[in-house]
C-alpha positions as CSV (number, residue, x, y, z in Angstrom):
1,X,-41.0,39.6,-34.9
2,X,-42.3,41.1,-37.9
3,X,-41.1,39.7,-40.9
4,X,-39.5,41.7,-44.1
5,X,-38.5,41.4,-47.8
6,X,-34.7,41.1,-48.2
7,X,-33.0,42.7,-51.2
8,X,-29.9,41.1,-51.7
9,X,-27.7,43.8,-53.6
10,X,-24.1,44.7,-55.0
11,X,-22.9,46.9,-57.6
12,X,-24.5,45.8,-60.3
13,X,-27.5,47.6,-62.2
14,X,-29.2,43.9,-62.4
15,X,-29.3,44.3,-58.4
16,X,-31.1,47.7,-58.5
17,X,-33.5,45.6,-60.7
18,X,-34.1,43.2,-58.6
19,X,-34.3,45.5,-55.5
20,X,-36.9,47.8,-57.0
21,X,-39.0,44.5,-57.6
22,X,-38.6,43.8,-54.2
23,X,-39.7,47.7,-52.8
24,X,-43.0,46.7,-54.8
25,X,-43.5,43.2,-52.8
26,X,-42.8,44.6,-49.7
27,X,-45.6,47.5,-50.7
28,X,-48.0,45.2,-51.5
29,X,-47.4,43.0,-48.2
30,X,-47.5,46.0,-46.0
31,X,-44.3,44.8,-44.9
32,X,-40.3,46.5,-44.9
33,X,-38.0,46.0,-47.1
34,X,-34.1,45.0,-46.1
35,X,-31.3,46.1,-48.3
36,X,-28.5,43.6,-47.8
37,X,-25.0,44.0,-49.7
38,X,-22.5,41.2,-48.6
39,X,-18.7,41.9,-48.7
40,X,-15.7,40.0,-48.0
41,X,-13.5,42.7,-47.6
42,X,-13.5,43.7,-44.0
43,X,-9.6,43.9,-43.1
44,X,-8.5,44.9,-45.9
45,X,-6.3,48.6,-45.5
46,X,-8.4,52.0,-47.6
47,X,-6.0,51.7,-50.7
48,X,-6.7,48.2,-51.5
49,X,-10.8,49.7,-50.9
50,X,-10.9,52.6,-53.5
51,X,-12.3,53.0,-54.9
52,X,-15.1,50.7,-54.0
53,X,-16.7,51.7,-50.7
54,X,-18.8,48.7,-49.7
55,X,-20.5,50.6,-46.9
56,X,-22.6,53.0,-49.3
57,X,-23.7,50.0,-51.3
58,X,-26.7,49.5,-49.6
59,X,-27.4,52.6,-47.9
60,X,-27.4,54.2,-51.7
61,X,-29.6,51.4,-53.0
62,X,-31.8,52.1,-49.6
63,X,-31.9,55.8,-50.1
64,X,-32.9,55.6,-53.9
65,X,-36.0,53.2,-53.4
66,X,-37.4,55.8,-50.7
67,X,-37.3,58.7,-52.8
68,X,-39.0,56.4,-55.6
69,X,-41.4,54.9,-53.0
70,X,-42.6,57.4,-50.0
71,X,-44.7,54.5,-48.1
72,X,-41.9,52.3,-47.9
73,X,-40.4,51.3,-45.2
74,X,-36.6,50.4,-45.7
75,X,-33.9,49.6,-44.0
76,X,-30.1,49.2,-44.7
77,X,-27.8,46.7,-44.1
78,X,-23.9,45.7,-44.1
79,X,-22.9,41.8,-44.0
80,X,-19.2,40.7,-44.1
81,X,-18.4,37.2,-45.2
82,X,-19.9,35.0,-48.4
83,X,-22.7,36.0,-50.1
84,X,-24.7,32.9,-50.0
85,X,-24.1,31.6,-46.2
86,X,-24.8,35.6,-45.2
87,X,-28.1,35.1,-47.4
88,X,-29.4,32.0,-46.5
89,X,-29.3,33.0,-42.6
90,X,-31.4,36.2,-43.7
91,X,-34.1,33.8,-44.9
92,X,-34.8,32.6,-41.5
93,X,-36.9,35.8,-40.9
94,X,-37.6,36.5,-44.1
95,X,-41.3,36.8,-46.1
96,X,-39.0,36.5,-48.9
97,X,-35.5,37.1,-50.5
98,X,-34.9,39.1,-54.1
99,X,-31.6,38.6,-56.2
100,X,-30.7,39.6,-59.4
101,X,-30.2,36.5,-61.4
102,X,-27.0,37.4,-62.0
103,X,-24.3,39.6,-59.9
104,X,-21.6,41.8,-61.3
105,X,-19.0,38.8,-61.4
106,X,-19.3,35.6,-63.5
107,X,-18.4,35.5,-67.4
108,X,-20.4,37.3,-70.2
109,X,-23.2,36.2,-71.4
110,X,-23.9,33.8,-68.0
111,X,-27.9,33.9,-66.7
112,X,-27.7,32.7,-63.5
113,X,-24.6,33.7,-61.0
114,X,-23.8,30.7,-58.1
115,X,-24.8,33.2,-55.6
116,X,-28.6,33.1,-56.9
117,X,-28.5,29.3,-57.4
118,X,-27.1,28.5,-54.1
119,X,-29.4,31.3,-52.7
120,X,-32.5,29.3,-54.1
121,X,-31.5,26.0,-53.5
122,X,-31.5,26.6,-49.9
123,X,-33.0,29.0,-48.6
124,X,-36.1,28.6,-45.6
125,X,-38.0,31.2,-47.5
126,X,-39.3,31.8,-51.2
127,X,-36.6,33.0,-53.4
128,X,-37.2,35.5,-56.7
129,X,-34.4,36.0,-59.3
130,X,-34.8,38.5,-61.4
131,X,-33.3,38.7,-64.8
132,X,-32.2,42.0,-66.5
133,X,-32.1,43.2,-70.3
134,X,-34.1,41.1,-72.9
135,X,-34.6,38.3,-70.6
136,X,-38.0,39.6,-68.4
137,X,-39.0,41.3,-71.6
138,X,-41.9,39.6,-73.0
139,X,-41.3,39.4,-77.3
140,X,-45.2,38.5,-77.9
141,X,-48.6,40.3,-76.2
142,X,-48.3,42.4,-72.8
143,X,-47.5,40.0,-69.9
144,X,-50.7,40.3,-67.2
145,X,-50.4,36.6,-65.5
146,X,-48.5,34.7,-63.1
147,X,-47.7,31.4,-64.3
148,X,-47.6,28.6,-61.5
149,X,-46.0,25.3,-61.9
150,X,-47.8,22.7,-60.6
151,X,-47.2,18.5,-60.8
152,X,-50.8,17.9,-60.2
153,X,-49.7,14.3,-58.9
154,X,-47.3,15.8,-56.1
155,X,-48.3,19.0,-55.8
156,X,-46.4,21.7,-53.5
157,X,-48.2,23.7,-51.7
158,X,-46.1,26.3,-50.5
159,X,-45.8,27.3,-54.4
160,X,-48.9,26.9,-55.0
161,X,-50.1,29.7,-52.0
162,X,-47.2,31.9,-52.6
163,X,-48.7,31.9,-56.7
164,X,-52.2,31.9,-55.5
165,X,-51.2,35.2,-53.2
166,X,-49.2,37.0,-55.5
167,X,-52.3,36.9,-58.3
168,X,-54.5,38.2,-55.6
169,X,-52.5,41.0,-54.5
170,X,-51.4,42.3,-58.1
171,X,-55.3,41.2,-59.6
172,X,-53.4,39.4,-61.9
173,X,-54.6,36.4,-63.7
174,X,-53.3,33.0,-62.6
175,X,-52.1,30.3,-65.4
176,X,-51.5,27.1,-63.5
177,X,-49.5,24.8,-66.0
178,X,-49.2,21.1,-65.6
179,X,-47.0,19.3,-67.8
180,X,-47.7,15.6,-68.3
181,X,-45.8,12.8,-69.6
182,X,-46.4,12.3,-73.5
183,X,-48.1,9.5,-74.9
184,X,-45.7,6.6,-75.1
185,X,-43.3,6.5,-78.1
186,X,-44.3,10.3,-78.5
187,X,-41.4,13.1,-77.4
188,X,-42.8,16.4,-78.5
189,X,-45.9,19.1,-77.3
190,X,-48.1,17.2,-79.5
191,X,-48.3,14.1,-81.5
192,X,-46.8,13.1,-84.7
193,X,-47.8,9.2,-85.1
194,X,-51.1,8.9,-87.2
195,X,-51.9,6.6,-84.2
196,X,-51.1,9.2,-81.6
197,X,-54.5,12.0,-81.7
198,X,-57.0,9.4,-79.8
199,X,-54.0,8.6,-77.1
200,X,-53.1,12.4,-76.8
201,X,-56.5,13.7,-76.8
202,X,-57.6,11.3,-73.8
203,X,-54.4,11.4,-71.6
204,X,-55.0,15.1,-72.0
205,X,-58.2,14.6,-70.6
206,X,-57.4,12.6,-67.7
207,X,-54.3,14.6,-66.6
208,X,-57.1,18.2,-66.7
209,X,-59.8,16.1,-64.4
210,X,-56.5,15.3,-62.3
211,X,-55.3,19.0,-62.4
212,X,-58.7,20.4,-61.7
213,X,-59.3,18.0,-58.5
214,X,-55.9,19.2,-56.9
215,X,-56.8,23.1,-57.7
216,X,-60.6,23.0,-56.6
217,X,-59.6,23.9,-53.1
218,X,-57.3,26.7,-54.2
219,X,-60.0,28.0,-56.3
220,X,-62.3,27.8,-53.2
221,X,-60.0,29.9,-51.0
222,X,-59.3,32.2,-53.4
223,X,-62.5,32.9,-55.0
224,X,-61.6,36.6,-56.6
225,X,-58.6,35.3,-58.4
226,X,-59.0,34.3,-62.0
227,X,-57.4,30.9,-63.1
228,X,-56.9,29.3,-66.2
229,X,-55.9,25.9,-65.7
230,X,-53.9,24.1,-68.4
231,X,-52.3,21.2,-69.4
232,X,-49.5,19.9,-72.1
233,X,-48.0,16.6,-72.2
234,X,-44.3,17.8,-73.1
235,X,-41.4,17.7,-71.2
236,X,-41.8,20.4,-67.7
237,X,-38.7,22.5,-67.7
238,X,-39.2,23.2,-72.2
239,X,-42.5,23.9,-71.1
240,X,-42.3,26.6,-68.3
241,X,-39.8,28.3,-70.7
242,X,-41.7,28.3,-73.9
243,X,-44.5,30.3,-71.5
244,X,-42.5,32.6,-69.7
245,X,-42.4,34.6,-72.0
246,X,-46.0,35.4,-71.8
247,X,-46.0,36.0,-67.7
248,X,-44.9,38.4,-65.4
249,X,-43.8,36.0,-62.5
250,X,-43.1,32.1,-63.0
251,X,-44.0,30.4,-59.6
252,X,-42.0,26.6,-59.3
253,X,-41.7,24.4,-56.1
254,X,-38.7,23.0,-54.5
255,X,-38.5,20.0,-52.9
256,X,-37.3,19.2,-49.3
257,X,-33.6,19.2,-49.2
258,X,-30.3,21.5,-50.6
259,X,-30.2,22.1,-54.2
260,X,-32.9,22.9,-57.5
261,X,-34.1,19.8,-59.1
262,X,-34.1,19.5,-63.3
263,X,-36.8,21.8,-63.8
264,X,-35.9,24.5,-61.6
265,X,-32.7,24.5,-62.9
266,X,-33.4,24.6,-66.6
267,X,-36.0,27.1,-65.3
268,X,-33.7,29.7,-63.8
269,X,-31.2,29.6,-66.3
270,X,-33.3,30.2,-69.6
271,X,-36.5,32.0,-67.9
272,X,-37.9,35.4,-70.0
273,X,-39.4,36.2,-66.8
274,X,-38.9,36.7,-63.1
275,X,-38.7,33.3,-61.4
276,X,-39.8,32.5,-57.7
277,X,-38.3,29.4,-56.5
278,X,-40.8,28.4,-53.1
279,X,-39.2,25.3,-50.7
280,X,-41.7,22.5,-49.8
């Protein structure tokens, strides 16, 4: 069976966001797109509907990616029941699954809806959120990267290809960022003791040699894609925020089981970028 992108939509303009991202993924992949909109309202009697009609939600989202994209191949869909359980079974055949950050419920000013985090906590398949407004708006120079997450002493490789892939297909550069633990007695991106510069300076070097061992492999496969490889010795989750700013796609792992650890967590809910969350 040939698998597809899923577009989890609703009403929301944030979805349409998030589902034209997904038209271009599915482009690049040669692959067709799903449009999935998930209501709980089957039973309910045509007054209590209007005049919300949940079976033109997808449809409408399906028909307005064609007419933007010719060579796409898309496909509509209507699932009854929650959001999340609907979704995660959708991941079973998915290449990947593309939500808004946020739906249209939840309160003002929230970043990241419980459908999206229980989406990516779960799911069998890598899961992008996509956030709208000034939050995937880069503030400083022209985001041309994809920023990959990497612990270089555990590192994931299902992230690590879906980042490496994603680079390759856009010829984008790749930014792999390893964040280190600080120099003992020091908390911040760089040192403050007068003691500190010697112990900084060499655990800096020792974490790069152990960064560059993990990614010579990746480097081999993927010969054409450009990599920067970088390391600070602050905490992860402050880190991959500070520099999403600067990157079109932040990449993180997630580890075996339900649920986003710390740092994807902190991730999703403050990232300036789009965010793909890719299970071990």
């Amino acid at each position: 069976m040939e698998r597809v992108v899923v577009a989890g939509v609703d009403r929301s303009a944030r979805s349409r966001l998030a589902a034209d991202w997904a038209a271009h993924e599915a482009l690049s992949h040669g692959l067709p797109l799903r449009v999935v909109h998930v209501t709980p309202l089957d039973g309910l009697d045509a007054p209590e509907l209007w005049p919300y009609r949940p079976e033109a939600v997808a449809p409408r989202v399906a028909a307005e990616l064609a007419a933007r994209h010719p060579a796409l191949r898309v496909e509509s869909d209507r699932l009854a029941g929650a959001a999340a359980p609907a979704l995660l079974f959708q991941s079973r055949d998915a290449e990947m699954i593309v939500l808004g950050a946020r739906g249209e419920g939840g309160c003002a000013g929230l970043s990241l809806g419980s459908t999206a985090l229980a989406v990516a906590g779960a799911a069998a398949c890598p899961v992008v959120l996509v956030p709208s407004g000034l939050a995937c708006t880069s503030l400083g120079r022209r985001p041309d990267k994809v920023t990959l997450a990497v612990d270089a002493r555990d590192p994931a490789d299902g992230a690590i290809g879906f980042a490496f892939d994603t680079a390759r297909l856009r010829g984008l550069r790749l930014h792999v960022l390893h964040a280190g633990p600080p120099p003992s007695g020091e908390t911040g991106p760089t040192p403050c003791s007068p003691s500190a510069p010697v112990a900084y300076a060499a655990l800096a070097d020792r974490e790069m040699v152990l960064l560059a061992e993990t990614m010579r492999p990746w480097r081999d496969k993927y010969p054409h894609v450009r990599v920067l490889e970088d390391v600070v010795l602050f905490d992860p989750a402050q880190a991959l925020v500070r520099t999403s700013g600067n990157a079109e796609l932040l990449v993180v792992g997630r580890g075996i089981g339900s649920g986003l650890g710390r740092v994807a967590y902190t991730v999703a809910q403050h990232t300036r970028c789009t965010l793909a969350v890719v299970p071990a």
